[in-house]
C-alpha positions as CSV (number, residue, x, y, z in Angstrom):
1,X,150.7,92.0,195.8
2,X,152.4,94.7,197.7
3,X,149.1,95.3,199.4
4,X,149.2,92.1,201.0
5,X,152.5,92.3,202.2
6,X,152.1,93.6,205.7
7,X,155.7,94.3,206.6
8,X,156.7,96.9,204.0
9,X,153.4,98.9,205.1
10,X,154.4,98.1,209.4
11,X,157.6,98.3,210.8
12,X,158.3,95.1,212.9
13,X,157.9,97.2,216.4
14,X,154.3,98.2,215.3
15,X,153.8,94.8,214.2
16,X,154.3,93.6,217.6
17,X,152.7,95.7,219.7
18,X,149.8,95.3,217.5
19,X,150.0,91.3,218.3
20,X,150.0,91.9,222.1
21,X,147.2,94.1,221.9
22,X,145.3,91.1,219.9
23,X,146.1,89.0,222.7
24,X,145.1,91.0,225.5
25,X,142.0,91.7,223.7
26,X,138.3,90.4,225.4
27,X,134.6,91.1,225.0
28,X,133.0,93.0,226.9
29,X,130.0,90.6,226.5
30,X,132.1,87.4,228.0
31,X,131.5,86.3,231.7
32,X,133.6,83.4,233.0
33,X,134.7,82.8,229.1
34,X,132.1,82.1,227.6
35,X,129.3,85.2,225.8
36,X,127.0,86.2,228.3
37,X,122.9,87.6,227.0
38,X,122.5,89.1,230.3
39,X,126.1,91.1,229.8
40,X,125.2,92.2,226.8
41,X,121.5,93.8,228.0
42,X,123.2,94.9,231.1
43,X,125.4,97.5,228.3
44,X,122.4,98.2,226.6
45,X,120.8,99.3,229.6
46,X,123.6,101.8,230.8
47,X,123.9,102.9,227.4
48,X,120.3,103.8,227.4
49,X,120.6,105.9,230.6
50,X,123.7,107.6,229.9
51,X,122.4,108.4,226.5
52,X,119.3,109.6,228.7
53,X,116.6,107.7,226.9
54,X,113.7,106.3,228.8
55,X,113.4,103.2,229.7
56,X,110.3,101.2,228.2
57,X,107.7,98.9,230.7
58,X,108.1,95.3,229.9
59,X,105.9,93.4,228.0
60,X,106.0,90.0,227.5
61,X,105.5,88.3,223.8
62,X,102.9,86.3,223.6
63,X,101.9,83.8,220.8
64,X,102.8,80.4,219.1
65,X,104.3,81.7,215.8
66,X,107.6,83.4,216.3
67,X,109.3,83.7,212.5
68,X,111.7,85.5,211.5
């Protein structure tokens, strides 16, 4: 299919930059290579501010039954 055929649609040049921008690419969630909760909440937290929303008081969850 001439969908799927990548090269008619991309010159080679694009092609390749596209490839090195793939391999540069990393998460923003990764600390020391491996995916990081805190990193995550720590964006969700300046998010939050710069999107000026207030911050909510911690609660913890209590129970025994946690389903999802």
């Amino acid at each position: 299919m001439a969908e799927n055929d990548k090269e008619t649609i991309f010159p080679a040049s694009i092609s390749a930059d596209m490839e090195k921008l793939a391999a540069r690419r990393s998460s923003a969630f990764r600390r020391d290579g491996r995916y990081s909760p805190s990193a995550w909440l720590d964006f969700v937290r300046q998010f939050n501010l710069f999107a000026g929303r207030q911050a909510r008081p911690f609660r913890p969850i209590k129970g025994d039954k946690f389903l999802l």
